[in-house]
C-alpha positions as CSV (number, residue, x, y, z in Angstrom):
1,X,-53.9,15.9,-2.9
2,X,-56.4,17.4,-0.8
3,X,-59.7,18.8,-1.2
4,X,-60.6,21.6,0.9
5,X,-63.4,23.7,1.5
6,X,-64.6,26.1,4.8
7,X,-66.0,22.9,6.7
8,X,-64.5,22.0,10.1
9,X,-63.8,18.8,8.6
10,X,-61.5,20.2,6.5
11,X,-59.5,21.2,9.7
12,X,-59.2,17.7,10.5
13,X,-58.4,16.6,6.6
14,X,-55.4,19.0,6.5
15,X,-53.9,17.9,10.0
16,X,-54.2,14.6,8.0
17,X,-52.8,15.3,4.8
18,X,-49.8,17.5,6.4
19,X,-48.7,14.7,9.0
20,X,-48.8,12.1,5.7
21,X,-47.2,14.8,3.6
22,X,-44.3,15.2,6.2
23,X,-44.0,11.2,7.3
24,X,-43.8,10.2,3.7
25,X,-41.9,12.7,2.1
26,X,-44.5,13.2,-0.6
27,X,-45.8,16.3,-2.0
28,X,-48.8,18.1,-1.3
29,X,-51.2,19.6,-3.4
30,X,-54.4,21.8,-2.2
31,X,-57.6,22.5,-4.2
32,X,-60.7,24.3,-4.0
33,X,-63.7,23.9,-6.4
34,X,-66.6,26.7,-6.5
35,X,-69.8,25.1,-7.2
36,X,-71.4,26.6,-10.4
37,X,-74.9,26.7,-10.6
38,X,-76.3,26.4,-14.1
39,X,-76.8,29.6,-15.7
40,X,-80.8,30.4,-15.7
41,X,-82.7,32.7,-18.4
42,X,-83.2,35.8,-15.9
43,X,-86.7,37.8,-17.2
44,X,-84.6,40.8,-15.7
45,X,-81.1,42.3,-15.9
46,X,-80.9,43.1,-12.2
47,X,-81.5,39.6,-11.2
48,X,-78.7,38.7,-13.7
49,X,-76.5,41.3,-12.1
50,X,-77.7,40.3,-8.7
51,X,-76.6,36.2,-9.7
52,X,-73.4,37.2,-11.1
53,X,-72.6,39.9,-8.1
54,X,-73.0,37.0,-6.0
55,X,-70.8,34.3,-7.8
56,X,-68.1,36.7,-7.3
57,X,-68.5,36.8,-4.0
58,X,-68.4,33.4,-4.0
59,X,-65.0,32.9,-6.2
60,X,-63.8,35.6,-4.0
61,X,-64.6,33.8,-0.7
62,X,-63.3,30.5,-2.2
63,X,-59.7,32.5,-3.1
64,X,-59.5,33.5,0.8
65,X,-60.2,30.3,2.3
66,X,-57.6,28.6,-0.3
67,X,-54.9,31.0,0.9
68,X,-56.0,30.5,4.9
69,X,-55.8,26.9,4.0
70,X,-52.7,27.0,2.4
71,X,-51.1,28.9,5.0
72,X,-52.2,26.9,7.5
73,X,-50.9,23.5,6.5
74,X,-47.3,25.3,5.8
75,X,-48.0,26.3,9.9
76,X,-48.3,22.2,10.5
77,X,-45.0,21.7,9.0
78,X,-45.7,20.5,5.5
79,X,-44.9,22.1,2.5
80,X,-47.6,22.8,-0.2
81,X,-46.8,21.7,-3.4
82,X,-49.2,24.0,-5.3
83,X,-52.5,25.4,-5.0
84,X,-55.6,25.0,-7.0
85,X,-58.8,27.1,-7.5
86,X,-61.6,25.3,-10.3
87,X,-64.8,25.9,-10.8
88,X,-67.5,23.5,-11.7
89,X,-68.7,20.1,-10.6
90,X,-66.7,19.6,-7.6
91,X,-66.3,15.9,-7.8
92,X,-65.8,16.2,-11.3
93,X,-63.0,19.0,-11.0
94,X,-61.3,17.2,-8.1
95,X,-61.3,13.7,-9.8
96,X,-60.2,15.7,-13.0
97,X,-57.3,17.3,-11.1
98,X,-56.2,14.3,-9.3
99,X,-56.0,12.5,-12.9
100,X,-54.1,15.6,-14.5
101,X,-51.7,15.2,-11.4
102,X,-51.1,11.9,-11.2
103,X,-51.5,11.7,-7.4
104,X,-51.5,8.9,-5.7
105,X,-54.5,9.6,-2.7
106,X,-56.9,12.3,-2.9
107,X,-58.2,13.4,0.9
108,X,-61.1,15.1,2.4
109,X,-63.5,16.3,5.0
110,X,-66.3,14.9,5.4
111,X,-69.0,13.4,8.4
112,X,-71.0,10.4,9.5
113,X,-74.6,11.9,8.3
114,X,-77.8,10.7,9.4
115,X,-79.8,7.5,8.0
116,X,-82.3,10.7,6.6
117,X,-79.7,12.7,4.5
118,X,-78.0,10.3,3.0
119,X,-81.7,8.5,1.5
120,X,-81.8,12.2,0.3
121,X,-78.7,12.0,-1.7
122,X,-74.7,11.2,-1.3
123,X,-72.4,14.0,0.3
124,X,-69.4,15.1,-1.9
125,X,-67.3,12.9,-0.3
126,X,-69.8,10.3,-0.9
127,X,-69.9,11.3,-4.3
128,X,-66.3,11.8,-4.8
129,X,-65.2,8.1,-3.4
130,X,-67.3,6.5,-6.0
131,X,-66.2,8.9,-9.0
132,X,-62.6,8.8,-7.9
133,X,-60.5,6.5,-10.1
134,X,-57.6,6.3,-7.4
135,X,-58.1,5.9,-3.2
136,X,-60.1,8.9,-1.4
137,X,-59.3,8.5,2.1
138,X,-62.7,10.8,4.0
139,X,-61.2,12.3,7.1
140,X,-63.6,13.6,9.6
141,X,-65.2,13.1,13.3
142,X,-69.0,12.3,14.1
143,X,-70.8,15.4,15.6
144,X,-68.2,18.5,15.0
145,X,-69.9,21.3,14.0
146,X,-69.0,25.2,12.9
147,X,-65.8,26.1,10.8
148,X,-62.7,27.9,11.5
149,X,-62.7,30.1,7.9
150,X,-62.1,33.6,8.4
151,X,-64.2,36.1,8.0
């Protein structure tokens, strides 16, 4: 299974997860979590409009990127099993899914970060190898920057 999301990283976890797909005959599943923020007590409507006006943006951003990324790992040669949009937690939703599937190794992006972030907290795929209950192989290369998500 692989967890996606717009970072360039990503790029290189789906070369990954396509060339193991293909070499090993397994199947392929994609998914993409929206972080939900918890809901605050807004003093007025329009900022509660405003919140909700932009978590739809945000599902609606997640849904395109899950399609480019989808599309994009059929262009590498590997077939896609399903795809799969959540919302929530993303570590939780991803470990959740990869439970609910049965999968066997669960991949994602992810970068070397500086000694400073990391005393400020884990990344998700920090997060997600140590919530996992099955192998998280973290794909990624020191230094890249930018993403390749369309607009």
């Amino acid at each position: 299974m692989l967890a996606t999301n717009g970072s360039a990283e990503a790029v290189l976890a789906e070369e990954a997860a396509a060339e193991l797909a293909v070499g090993t005959g397994s199947e392929l599943h994609v998914v993409y979590v929206v972080s939900m923020v918890v809901e605050l007590p807004y003093p007025r409507a329009a900022a509660r409009e405003q919140a909700e006006a932009l978590l739809e943006r945000r599902r609606l951003s997640a849904l395109r990127v899950l399609d480019f990324r989808v599309r994009r790992i059929k262009e590498l040669g590997a077939g896609v099993a399903a795809s799969h949009y959540r919302e929530g937690n993303p570590e939780k939703e991803v470990t959740r899914l990869g439970e609910e599937l049965d999968v066997g190794l669960i991949l994602t992006g992810g970068r070397k970060r500086p000694r400073f972030e990391r005393i400020f907290g884990a990344g998700f795929s920090e997060r997600l190898s140590c919530r996992a209950n099955r192998p998280v192989l973290v794909v990624g290369e020191r230094g890249r920057r930018g993403s390749t998500v369309p607009k």
